[in-house]
DSSP file (Angstrom, degrees, kcal/mol; ACC not computed):
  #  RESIDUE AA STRUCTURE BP1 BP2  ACC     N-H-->O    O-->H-N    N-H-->O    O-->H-N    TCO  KAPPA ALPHA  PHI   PSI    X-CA   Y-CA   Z-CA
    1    1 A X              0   0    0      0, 0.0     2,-0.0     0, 0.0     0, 0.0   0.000 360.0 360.0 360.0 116.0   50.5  157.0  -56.4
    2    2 A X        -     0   0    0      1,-0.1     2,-0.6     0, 0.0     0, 0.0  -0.505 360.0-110.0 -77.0 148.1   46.9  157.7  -55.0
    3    3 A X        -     0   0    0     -2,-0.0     2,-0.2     1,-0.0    -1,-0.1  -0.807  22.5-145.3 -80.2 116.0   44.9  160.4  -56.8
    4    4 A X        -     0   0    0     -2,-0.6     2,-0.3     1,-0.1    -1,-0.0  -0.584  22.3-125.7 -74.9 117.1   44.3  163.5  -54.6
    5    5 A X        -     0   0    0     -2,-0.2     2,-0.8     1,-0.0     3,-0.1  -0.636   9.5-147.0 -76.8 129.8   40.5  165.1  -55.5
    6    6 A X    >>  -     0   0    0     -2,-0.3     4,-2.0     1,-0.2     3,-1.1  -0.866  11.3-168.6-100.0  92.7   40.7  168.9  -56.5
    7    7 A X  H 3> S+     0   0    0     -2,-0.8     4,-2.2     1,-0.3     5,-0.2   0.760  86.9  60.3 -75.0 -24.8   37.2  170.0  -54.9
    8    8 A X  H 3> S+     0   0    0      2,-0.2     4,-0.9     1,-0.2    -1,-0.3   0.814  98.1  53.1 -94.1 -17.3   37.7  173.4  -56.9
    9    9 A X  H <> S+     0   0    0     -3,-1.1     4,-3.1     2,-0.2     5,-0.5   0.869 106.3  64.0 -74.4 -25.2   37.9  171.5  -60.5
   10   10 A X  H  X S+     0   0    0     -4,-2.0     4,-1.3     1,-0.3    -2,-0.2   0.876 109.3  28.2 -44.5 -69.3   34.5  170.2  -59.3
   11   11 A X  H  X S+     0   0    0     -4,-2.2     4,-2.0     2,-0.2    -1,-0.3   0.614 119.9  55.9 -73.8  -7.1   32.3  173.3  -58.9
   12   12 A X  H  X S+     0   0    0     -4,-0.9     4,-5.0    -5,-0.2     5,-0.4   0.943 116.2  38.7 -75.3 -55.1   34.3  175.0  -61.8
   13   13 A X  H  X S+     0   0    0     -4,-3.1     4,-1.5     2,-0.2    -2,-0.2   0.874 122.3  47.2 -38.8 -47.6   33.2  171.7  -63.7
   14   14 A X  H >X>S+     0   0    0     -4,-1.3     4,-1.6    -5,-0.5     3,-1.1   0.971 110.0  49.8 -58.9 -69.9   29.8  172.0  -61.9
   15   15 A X  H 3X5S+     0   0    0     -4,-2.0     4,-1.4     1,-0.2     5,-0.2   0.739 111.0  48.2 -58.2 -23.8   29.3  175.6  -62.6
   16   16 A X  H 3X5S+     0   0    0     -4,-5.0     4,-1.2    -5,-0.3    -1,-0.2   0.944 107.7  51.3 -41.3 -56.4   30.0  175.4  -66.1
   17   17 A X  H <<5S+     0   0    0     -4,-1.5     4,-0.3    -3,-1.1    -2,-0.2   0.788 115.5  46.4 -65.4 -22.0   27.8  172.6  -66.8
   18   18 A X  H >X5S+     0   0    0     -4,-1.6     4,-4.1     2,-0.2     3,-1.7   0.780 113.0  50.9 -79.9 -31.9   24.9  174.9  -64.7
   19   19 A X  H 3<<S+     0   0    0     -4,-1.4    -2,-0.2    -5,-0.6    -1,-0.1   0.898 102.2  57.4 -68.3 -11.6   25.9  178.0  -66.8
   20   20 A X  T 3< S+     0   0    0     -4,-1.2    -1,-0.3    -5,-0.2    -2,-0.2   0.681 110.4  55.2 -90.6 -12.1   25.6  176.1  -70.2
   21   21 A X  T <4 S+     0   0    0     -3,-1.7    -2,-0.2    -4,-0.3    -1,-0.2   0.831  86.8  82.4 -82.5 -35.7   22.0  175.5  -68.9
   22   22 A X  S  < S-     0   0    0     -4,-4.1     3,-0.1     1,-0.1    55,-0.0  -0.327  80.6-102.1 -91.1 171.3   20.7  178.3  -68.2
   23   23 A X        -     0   0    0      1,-0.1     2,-0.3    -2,-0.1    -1,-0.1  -0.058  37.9-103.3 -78.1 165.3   19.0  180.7  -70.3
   24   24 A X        -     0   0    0      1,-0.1     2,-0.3    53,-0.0    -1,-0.1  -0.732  53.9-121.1 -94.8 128.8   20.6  184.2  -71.6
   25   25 A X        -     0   0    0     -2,-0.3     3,-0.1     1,-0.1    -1,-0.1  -0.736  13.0 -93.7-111.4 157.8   19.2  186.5  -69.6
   26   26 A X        -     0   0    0     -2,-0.3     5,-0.2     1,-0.1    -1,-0.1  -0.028  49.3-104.0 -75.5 114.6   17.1  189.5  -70.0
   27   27 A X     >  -     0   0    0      1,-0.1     4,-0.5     3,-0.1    -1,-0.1   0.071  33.1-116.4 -44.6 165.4   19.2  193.0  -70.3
   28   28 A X  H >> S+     0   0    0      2,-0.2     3,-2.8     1,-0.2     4,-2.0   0.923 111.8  72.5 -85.8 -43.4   18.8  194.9  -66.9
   29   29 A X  H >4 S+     0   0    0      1,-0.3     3,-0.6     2,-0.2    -1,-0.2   0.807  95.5  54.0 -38.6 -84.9   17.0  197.7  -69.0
   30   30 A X  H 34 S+     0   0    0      1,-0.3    -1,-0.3     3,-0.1    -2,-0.2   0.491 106.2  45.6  24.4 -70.7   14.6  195.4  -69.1
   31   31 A X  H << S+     0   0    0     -3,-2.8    -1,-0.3    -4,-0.5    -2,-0.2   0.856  88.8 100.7 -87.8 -55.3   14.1  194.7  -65.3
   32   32 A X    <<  -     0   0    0     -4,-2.0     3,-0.1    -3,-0.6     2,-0.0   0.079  58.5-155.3 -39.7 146.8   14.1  198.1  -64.2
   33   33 A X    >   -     0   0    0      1,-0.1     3,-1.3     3,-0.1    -1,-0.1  -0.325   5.5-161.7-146.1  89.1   11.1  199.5  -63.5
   34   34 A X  T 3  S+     0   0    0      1,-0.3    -1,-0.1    -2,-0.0    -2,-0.1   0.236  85.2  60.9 -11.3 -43.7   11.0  203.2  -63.7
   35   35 A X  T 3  S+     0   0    0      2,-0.1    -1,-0.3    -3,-0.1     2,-0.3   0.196  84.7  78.4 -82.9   6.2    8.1  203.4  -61.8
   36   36 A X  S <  S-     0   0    0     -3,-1.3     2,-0.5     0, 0.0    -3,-0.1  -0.888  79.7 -98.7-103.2 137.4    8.8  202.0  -58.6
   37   37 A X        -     0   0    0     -2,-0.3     3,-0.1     1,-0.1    -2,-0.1  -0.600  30.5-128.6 -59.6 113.6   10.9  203.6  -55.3
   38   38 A X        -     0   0    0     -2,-0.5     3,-0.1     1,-0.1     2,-0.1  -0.246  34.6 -97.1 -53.0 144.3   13.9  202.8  -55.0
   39   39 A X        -     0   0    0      1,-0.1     2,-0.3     2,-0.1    -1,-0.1  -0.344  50.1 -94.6 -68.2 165.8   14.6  201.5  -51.4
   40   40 A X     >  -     0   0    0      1,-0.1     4,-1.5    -3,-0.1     5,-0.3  -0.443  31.1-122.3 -92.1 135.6   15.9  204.0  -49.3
   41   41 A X  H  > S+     0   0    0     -2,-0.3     4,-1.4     2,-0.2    -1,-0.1   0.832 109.1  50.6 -37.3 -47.4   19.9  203.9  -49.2
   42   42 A X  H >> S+     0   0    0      2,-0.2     3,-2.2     3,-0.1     4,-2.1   0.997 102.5  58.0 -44.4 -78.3   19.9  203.4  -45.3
   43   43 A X  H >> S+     0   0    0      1,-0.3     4,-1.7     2,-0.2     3,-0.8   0.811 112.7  38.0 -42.3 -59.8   17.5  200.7  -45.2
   44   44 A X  H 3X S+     0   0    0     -4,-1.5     4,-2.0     1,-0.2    -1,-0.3   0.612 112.8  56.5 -50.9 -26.1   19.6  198.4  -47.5
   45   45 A X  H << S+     0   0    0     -3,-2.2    -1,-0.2    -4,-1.4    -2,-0.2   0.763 106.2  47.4 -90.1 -13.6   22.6  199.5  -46.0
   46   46 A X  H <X S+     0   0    0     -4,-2.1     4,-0.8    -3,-0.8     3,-0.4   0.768 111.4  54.7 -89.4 -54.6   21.3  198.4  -42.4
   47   47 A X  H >X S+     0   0    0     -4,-1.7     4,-1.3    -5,-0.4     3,-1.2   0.970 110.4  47.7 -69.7 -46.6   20.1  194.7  -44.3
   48   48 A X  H 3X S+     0   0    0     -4,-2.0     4,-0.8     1,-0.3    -1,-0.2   0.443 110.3  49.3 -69.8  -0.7   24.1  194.2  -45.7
   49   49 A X  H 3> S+     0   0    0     -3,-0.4     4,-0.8     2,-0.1    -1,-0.3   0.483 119.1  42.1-108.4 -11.3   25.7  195.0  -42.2
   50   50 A X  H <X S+     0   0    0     -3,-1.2     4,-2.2    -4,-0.8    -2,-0.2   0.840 110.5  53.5-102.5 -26.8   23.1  192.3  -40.7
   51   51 A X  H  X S+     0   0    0     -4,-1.3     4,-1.5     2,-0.3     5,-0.2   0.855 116.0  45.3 -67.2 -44.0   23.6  190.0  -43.5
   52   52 A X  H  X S+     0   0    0     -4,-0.8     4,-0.8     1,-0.2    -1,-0.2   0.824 107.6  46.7 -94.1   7.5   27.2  190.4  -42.5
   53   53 A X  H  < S+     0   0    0     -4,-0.8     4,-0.4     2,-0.2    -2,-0.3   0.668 112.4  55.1-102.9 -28.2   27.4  190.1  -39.0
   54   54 A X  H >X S+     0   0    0     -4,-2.2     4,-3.8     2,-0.2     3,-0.5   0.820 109.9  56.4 -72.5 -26.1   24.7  186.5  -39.5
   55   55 A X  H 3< S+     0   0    0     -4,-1.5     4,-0.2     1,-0.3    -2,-0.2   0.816 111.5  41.2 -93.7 -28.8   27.7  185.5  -41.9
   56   56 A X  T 3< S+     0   0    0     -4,-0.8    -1,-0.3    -5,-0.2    -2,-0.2   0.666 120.8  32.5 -96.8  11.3   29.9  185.8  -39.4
   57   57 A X  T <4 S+     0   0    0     -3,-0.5    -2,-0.2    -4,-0.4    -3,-0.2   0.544 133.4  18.2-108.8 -35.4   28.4  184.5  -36.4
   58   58 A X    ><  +     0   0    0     -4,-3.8     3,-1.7     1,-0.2     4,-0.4  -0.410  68.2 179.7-150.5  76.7   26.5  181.8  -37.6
   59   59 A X  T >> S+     0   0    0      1,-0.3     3,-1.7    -4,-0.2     4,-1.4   0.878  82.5  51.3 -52.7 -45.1   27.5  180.6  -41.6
   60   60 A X  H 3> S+     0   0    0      1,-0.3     4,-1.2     2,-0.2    -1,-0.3   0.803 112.2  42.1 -71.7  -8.5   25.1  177.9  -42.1
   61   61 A X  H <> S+     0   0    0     -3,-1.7     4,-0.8    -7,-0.2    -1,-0.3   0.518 115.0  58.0-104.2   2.8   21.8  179.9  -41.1
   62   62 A X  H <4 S+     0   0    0     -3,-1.7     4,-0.4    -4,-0.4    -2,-0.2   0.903 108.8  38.6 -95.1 -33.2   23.7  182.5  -43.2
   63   63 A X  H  X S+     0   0    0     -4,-1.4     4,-1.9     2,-0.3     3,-0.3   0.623 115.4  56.8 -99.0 -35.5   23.8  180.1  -46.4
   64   64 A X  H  X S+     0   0    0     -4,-1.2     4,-1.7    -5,-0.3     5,-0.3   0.997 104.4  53.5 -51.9 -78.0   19.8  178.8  -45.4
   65   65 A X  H  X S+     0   0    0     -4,-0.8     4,-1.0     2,-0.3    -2,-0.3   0.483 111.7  45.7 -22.5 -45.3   18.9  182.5  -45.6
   66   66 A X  H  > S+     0   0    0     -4,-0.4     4,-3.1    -3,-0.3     5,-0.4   0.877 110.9  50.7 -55.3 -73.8   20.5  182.6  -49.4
   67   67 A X  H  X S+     0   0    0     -4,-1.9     4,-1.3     1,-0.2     5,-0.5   0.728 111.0  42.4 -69.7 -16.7   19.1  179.8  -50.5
   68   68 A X  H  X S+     0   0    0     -4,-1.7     4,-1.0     3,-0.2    -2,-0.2   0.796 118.8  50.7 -88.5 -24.6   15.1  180.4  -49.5
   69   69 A X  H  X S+     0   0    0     -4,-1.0     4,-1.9    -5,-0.3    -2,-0.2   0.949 112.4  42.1 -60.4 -31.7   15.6  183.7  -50.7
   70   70 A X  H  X S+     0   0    0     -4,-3.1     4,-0.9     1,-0.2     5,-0.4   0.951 122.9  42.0 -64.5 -26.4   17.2  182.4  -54.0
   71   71 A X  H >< S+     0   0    0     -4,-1.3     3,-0.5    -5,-0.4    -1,-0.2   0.930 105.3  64.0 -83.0 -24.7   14.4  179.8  -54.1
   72   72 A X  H 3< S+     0   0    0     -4,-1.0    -1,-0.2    -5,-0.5    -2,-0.2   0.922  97.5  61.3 -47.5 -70.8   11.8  182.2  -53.1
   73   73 A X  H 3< S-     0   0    0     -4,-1.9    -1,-0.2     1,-0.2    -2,-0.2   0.506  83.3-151.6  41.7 -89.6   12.4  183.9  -56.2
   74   74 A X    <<  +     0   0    0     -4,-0.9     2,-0.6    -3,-0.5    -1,-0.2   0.089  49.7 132.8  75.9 -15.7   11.6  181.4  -59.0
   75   75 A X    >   -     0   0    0     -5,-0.4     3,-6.6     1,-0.2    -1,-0.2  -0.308  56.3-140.2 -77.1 115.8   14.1  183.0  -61.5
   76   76 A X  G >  S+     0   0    0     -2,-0.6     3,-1.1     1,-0.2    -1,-0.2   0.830 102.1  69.7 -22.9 -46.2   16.4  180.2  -63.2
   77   77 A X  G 3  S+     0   0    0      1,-0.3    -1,-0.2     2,-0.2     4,-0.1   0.762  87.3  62.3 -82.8 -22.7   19.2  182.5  -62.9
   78   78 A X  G <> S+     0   0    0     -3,-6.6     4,-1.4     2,-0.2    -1,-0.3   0.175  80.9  87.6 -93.0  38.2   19.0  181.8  -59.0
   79   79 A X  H <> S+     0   0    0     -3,-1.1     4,-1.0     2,-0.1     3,-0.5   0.950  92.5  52.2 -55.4 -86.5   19.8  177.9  -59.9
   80   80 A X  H  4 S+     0   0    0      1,-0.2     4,-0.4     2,-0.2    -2,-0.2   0.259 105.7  42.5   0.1 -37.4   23.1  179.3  -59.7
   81   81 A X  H >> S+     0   0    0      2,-0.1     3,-1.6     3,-0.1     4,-1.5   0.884 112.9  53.7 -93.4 -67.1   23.3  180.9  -56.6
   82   82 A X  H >X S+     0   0    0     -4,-1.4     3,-2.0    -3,-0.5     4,-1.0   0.853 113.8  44.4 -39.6 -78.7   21.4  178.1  -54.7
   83   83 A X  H 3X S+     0   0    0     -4,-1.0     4,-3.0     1,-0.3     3,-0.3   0.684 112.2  54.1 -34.9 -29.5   24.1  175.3  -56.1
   84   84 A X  H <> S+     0   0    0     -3,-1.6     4,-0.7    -4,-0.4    -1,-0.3   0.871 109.5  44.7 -70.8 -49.0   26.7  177.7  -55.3
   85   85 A X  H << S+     0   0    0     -3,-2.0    -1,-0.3    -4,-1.5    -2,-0.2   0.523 110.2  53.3 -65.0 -27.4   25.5  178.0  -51.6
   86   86 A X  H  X S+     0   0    0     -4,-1.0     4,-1.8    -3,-0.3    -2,-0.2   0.711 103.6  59.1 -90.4 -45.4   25.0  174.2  -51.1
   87   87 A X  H  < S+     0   0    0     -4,-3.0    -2,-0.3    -5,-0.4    -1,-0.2   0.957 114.9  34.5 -57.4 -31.3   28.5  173.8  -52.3
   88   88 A X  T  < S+     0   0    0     -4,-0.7     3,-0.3     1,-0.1    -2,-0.2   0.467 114.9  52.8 -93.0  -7.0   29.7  176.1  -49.4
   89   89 A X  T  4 S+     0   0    0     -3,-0.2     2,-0.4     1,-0.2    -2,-0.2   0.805 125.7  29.5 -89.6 -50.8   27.2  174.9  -47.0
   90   90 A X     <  +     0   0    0     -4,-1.8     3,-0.3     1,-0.1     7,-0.2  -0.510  61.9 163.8 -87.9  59.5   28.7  171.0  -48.1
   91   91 A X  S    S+     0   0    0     -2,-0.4     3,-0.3    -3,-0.3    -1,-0.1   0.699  78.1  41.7 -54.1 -21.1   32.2  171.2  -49.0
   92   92 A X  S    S+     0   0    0      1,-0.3     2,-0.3     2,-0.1    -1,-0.2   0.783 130.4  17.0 -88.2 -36.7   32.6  167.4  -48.6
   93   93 A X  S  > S+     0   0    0     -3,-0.3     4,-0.8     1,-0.1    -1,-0.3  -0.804  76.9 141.2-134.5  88.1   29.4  165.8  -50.1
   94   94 A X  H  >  +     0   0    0     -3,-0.3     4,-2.8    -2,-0.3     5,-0.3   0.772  69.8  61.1-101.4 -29.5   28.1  168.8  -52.3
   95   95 A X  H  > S+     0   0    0      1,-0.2     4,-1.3     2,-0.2     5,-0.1   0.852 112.1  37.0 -26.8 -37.1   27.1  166.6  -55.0
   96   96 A X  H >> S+     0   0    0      2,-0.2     4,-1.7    -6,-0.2     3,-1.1   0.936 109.5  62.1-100.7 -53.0   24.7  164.8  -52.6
   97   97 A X  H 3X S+     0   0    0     -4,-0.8     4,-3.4     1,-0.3    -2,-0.2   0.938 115.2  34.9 -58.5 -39.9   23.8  168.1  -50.9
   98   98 A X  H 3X S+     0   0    0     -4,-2.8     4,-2.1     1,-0.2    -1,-0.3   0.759 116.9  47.1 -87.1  -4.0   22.4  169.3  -54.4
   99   99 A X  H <X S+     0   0    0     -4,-1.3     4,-2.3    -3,-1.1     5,-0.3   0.884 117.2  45.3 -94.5 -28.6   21.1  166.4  -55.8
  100  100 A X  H  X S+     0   0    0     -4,-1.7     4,-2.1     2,-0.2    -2,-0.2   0.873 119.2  46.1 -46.7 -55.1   19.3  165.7  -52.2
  101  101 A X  H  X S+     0   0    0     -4,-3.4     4,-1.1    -5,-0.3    -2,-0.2   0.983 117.2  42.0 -63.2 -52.2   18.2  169.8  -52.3
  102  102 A X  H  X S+     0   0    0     -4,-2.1     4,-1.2     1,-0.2     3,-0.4   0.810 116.1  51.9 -74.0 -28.2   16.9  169.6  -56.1
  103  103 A X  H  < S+     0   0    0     -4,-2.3    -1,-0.2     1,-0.2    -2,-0.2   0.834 100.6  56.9 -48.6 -51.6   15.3  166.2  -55.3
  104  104 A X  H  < S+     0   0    0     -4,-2.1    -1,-0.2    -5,-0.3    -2,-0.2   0.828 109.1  54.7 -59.7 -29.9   13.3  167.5  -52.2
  105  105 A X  H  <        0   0    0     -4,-1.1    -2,-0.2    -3,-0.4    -1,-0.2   0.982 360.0 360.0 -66.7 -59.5   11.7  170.2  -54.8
  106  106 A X     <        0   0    0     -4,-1.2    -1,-0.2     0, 0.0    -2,-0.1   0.317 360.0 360.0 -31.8 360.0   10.5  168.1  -57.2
């Protein structure tokens, strides 16, 4: 009886092994910063209706767009996000898409 691969134990098995890496992160209190304007409710709401109308038109430039923002960033915490994104940007070889992505950084 040939063994059928279960792509969803992978990333749960990936994202575990990423979550166990990364570091505990910093209470939100923290991260606020009282002294900055909040962006204006509009303006953000105008960037999530474009964000979803590129996710539905055009998925991979939508999942490019994710990942230089995560990696724009720098914060560990957006490891996560990127892997997450290469796994839905590669459903078939995401192993090789991230070790390919995290290789090209180095």
């Amino acid at each position: 009886m040939s063994r059928h691969k279960n792509p969803l134990k992978d990333l749960d098995l990936f994202l575990r092994q990423q979550a166990s890496s990364l570091a505990t992160p910093k209470p939100l209190s923290e991260h606020l910063d009282t002294g900055k304007a909040a962006q204006p409710a509009g303006e953000a709401e105008s960037l999530v209706q474009q964000l979803i109308r590129l996710a539905e038109t055009d998925r991979q430039q939508f999942l490019d767009a994710v990942i230089r923002a995560a990696a724009a960033s720098g914060l560990p915490e957006h490891t996560l996000l990127i892997n997450t994104a290469l796994y839905l940007k590669h459903p078939d070889n995401w192993k090789e898409a991230v070790l390919n992505y995290w290789k090209s950084k180095s």
